[in-house]
C-alpha positions in Angstrom: -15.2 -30.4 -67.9 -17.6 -33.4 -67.8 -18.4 -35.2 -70.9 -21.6 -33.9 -71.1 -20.5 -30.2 -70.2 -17.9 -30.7 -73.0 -21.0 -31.9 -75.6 -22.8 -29.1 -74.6 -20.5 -26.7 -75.2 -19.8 -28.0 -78.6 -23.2 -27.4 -79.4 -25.1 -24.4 -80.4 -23.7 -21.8 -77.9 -20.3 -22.4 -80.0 -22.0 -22.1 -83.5 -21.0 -19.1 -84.3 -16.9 -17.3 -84.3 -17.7 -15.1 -81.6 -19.8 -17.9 -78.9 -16.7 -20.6 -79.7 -14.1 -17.2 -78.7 -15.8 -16.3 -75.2 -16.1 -20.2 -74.7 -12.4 -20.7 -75.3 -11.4 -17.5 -73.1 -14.0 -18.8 -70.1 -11.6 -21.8 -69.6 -8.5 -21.3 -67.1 -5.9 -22.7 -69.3 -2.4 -20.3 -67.7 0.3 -22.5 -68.5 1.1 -24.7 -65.3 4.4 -24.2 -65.6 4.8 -20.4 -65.6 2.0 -20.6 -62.5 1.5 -24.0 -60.9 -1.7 -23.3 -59.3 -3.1 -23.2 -62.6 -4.9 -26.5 -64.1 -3.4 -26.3 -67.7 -4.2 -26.6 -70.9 -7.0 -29.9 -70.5 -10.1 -28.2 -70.3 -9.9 -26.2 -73.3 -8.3 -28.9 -74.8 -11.5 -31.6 -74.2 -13.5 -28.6 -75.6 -11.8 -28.4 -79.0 -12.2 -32.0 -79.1 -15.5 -31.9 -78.4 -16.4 -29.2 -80.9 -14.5 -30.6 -83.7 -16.2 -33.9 -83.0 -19.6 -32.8 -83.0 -18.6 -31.4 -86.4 -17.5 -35.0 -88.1 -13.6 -33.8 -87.6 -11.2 -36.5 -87.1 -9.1 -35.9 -83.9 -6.2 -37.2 -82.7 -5.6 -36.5 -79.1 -1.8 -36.5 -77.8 -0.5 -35.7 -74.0 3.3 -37.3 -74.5 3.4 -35.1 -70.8 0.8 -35.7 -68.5 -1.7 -33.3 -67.8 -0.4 -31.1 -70.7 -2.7 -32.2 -73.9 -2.7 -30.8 -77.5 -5.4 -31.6 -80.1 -4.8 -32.8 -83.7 -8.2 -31.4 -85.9 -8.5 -33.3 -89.4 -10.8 -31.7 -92.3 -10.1 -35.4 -94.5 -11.4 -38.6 -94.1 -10.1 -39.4 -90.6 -7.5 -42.3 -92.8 -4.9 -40.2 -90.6 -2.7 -39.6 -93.3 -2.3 -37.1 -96.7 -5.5 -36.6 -98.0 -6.0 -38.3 -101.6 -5.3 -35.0 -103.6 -5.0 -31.5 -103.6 -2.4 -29.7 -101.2 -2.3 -29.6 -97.3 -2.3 -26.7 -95.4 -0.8 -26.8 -91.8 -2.8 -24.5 -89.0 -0.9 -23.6 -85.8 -2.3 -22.2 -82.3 -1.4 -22.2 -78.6 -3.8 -23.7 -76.1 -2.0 -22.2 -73.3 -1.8 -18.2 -71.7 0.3 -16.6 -69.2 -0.8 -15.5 -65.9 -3.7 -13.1 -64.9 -1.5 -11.2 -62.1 -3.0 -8.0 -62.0 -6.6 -9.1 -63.4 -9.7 -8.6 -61.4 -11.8 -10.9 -64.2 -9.7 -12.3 -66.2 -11.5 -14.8 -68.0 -14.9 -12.8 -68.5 -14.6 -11.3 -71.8 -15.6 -7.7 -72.1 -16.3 -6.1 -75.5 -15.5 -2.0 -76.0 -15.8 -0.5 -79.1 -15.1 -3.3 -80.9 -11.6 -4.5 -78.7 -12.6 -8.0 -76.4 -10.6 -7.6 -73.8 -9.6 -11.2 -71.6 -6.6 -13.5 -70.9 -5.8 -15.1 -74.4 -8.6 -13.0 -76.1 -5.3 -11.6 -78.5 -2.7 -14.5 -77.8 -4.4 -16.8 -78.9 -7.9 -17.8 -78.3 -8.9 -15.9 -81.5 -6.8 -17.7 -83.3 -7.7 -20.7 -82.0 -11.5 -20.3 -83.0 -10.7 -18.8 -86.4 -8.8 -22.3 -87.1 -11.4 -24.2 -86.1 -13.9 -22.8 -87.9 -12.1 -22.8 -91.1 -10.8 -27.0 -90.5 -14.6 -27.1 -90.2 -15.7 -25.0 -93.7 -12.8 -27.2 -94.9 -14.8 -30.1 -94.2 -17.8 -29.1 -95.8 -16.6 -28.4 -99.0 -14.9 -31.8 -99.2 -17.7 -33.8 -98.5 -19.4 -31.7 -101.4 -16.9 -32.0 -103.3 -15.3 -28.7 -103.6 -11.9 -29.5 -101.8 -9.5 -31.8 -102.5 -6.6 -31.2 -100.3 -6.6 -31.1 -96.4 -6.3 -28.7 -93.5 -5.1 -29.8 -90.2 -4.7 -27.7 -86.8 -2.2 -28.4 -84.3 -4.4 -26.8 -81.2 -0.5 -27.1 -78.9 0.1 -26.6 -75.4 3.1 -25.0 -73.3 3.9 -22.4 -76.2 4.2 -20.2 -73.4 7.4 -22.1 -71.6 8.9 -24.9 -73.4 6.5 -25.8 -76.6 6.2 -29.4 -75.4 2.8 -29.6 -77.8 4.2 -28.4 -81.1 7.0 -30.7 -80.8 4.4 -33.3 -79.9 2.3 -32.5 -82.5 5.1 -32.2 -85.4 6.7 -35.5 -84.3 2.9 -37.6 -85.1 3.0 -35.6 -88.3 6.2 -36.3 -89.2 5.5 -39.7 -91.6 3.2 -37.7 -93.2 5.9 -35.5 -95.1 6.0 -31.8 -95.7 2.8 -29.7 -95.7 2.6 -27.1 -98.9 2.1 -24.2 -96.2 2.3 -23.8 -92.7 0.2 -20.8 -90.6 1.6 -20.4 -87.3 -1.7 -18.1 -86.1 0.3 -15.8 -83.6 -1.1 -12.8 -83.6 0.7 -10.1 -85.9 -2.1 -7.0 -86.5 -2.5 -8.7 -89.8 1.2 -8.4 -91.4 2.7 -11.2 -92.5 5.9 -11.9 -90.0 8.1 -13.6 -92.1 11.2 -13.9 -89.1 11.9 -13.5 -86.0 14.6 -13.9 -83.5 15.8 -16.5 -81.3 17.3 -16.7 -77.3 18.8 -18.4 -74.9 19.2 -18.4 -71.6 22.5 -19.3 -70.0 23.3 -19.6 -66.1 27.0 -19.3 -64.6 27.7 -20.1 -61.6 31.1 -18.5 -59.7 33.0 -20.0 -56.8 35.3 -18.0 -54.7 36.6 -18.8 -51.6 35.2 -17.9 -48.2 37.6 -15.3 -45.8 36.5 -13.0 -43.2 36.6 -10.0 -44.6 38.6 -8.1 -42.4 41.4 -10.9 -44.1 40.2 -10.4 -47.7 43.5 -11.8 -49.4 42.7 -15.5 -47.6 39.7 -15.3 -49.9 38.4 -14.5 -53.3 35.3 -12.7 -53.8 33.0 -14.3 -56.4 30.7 -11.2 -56.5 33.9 -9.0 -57.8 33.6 -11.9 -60.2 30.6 -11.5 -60.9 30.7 -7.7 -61.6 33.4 -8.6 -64.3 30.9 -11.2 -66.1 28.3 -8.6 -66.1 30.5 -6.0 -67.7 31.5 -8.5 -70.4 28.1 -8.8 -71.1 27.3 -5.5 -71.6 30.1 -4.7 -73.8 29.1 -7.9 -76.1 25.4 -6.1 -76.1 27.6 -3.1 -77.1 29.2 -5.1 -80.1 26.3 -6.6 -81.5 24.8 -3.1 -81.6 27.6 -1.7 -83.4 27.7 -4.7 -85.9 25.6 -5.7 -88.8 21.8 -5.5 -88.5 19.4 -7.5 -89.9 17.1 -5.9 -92.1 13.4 -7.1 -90.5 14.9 -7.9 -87.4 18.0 -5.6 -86.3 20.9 -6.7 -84.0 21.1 -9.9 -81.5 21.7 -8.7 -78.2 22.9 -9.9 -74.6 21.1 -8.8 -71.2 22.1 -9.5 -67.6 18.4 -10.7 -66.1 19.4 -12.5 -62.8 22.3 -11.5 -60.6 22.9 -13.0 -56.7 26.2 -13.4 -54.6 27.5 -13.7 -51.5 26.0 -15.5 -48.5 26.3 -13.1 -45.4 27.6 -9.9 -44.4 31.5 -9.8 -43.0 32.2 -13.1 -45.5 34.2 -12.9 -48.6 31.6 -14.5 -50.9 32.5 -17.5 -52.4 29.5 -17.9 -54.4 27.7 -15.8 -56.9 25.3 -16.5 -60.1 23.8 -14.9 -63.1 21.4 -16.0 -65.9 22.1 -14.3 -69.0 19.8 -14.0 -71.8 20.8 -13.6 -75.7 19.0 -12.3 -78.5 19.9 -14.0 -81.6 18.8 -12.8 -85.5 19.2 -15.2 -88.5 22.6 -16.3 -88.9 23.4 -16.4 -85.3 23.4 -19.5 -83.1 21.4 -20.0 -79.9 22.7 -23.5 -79.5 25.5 -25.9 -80.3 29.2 -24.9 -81.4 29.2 -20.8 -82.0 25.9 -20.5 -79.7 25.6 -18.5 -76.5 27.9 -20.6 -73.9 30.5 -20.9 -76.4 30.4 -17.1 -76.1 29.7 -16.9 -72.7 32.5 -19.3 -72.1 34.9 -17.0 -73.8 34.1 -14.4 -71.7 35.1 -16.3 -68.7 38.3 -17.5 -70.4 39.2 -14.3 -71.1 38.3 -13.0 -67.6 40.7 -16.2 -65.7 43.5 -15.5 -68.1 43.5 -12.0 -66.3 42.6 -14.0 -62.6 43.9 -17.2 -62.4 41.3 -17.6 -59.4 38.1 -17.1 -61.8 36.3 -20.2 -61.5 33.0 -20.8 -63.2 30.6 -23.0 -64.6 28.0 -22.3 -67.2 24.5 -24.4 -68.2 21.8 -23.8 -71.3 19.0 -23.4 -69.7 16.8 -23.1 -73.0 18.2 -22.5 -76.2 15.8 -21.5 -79.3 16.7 -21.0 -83.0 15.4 -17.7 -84.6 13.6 -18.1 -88.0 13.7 -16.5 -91.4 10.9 -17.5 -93.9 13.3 -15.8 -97.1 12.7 -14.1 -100.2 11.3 -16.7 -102.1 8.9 -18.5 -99.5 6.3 -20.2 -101.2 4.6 -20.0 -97.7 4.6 -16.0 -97.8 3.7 -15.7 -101.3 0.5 -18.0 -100.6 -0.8 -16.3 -97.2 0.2 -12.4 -99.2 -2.2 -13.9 -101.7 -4.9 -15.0 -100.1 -4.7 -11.6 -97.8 -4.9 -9.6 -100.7 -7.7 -11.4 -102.4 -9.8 -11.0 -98.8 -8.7 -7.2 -97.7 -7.4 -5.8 -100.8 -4.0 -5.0 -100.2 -1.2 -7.5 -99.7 0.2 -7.5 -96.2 3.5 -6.0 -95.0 6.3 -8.3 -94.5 7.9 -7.6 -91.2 9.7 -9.7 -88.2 9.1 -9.7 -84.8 11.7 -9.6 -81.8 10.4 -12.3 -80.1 10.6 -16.3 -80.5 7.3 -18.5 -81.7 6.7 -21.6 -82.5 6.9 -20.8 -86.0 10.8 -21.9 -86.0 9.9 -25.3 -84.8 7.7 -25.6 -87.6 9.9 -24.8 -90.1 12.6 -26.7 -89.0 10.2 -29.6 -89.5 10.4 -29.1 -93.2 7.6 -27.1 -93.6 7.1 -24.0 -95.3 6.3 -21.3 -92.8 4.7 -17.9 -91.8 3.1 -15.9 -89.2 0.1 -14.6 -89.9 -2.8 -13.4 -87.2 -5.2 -10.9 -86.0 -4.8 -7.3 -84.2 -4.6 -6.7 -81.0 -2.4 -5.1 -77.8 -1.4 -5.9 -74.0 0.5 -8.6 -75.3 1.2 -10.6 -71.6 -0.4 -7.7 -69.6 -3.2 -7.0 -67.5 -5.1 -4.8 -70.5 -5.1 -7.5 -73.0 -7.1 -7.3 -76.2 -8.0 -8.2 -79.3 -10.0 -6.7 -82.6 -13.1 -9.0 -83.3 -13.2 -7.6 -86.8 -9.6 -8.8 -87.3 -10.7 -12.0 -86.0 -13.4 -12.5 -89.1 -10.8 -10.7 -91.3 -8.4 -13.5 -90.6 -11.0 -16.7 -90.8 -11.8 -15.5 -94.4 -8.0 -14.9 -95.0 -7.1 -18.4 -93.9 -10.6 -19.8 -95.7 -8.8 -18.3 -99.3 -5.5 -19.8 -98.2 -7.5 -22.9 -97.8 -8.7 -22.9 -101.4 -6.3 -21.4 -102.8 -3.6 -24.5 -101.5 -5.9 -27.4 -101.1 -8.5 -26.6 -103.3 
């Protein structure tokens, strides 16, 4: 986008929640690294700038990783630190989507009874505009005086693969302290998701020994290896079903989701590989001492105490710590609220199986939640969100807003 394609579509055809969503959508922004024929995250990026701009917001733009920018959005006085009084309140969406396999349009947005159905409409270009608007409202009311505190977005790329832009974006917070509450805007059909689990990803690789295999006992056969590594993990899967469950997020688990061996018929394989993936709950490791290769790692010890000739080596690929907000959360007691004050009814407290960005966030000190709008095809062809969820969650994060940094 030009700069004066990027001015104009800051302007007037963004005023309102619903123009800034079907701008947002418009833009290509699949995550590079899940499709590299994709352009990334820059173009919706420079128009979040742009619109925030136009609006008197301070911005702070970041791209540690070329090509792969995230946006900071400021509602205070641009000083770019804690604003003077009142409480801070921490906003938190993805610039990024997956791909658009399967999609004859994927970036026109199409309204049906009420669902807009695009790439990102539900995860999480609604977000994303919902947050603006409300740094913006934020704005207002300080300048007339009705807001002391601050709201700040963290618009982040590459939630998708490796959440290069939250870490970004949390490290050029980081002088600034704590925030009072932290909003992680994934989308959650307006419950409050107060967990969720982690993962990792580990790779083995076997070696064997090469025989033909008429001669198979001048060999050793990495794929029988391999079928030994693959029961192991399903009977850990079968253990951590049979053990303690958490209450919002029930059992860790271990899946077998690659699998190769062997190099050619009529050669005893000396060679085989799996990536195994594991599902961890509060309490559990992904990483570090007690995380999945240490487990992983017994399983192979356990396996070469049986076959002297198992030999193996084992990477983390990606390693991710699940999150747990707690009982007491001031975070979850804010956003519950503000909800009820907006809708009525406080929101159910729930968790969700998958990882977010929300851990990050919380790691950094700050007290977290989940908290976002309704929708469905999460990462499929049919995705969609509810546009009146969309406006139910602006006005729920506008409350939060006063209710923290008013």
């Amino acid at each position: 986008m030009s700069g004066g394609d990027a001015g104009r579509a800051a302007g007037g055809d963004t005023a309102t929640l619903r123009g800034l969503l079907d701008a947002l959508i418009r833009i290509d922004s699949v995550n590079p690294a899940l499709d590299p024929a994709r352009p990334g995250e820059g173009e919706a990026a420079r128009l979040i700038a742009a619109w925030a701009r136009a609006r008197g917001l301070d911005v702070t733009w970041l791209e540690g990783t070329p090509d792969r920018p995230s946006v900071i959005v400021r509602s205070g006085d641009g000083a770019g630190g804690p604003a003077r009084g009142g409480g801070r309140v921490l906003l938190n969406a993805h610039l990024d989507t997956v791909g658009v396999a399967g999609m004859e349009a994927p970036f026109a947005p199409r309204e049906v009874d009420g669902r807009l159905y695009a790439r990102g409409a539900m995860d999480m270009k609604a977000s994303l505009a919902a947050c603006l608007r409300v740094v913006a409202a934020a704005a207002d009311a300080a300048r007339a005086g009705r807001l002391d505190g601050e709201v700040v977005l963290t618009a982040v790329a590459d939630e998708e693969h490796d959440s290069i832009g939250t870490r970004e974006t949390l490290a050029a917070l980081a002088p600034e302290g704590p925030f009072d509450v932290a909003v992680v805007t994934e989308p959650t059909d307006l419950t409050l998701h107060v967990a969720h689990r982690g993962f990792a990803v580990v790779d083995v690789t076997l070696t064997g020994r090469a025989s033909h295999t008429s001669r198979p006992a001048d060999g050793v056969n990495a794929v029988t290896h391999l079928g030994r590594l693959l029961a192991a993990a399903e009977a850990a899967n079968a253990a951590l079903a049979g053990g303690p469950a958490h209450p919002l997020l029930g059992a860790g688990a271990w899946q077998a989701v690659l699998a190769s061996g062997g190099r050619e018929l009529f050669t005893t394989p000396d060679r085989a590989t799996a990536s195994l993936e594991r599902r961890t709950v509060p309490g559990e490791r992904a990483a570090g001492p007690g995380g999945a290769e240490d487990e992983v790692r017994a399983w192979l010890d356990a396996l070469a105490a049986q076959d002297p000739d198992v030999r193996a080596e084992t990477r983390t690929v990606v390693a991710r710590e699940a999150f747990e907000a707690g009982d007491a959360s001031v975070a979850a007691a804010h956003v519950a609220a503000a909800a009820e004050a907006v809708t009525g009814s406080a929101p159910a407290r729930v968790g969700a199986p998958y990882w977010t960005d929300a851990a990050l966030v919380a790691d950094a000190g700050h007290p977290t939640v989940l908290y976002g709008p309704v929708g469905g095809g999460i990462h499929q062809p049919g995705e969609w969100v509810d546009l009146a969820s969309v406006e139910v969650l602006e006005a729920v994060l506008g409350a939060l807003v006063r209710r923290v940094a008013g």
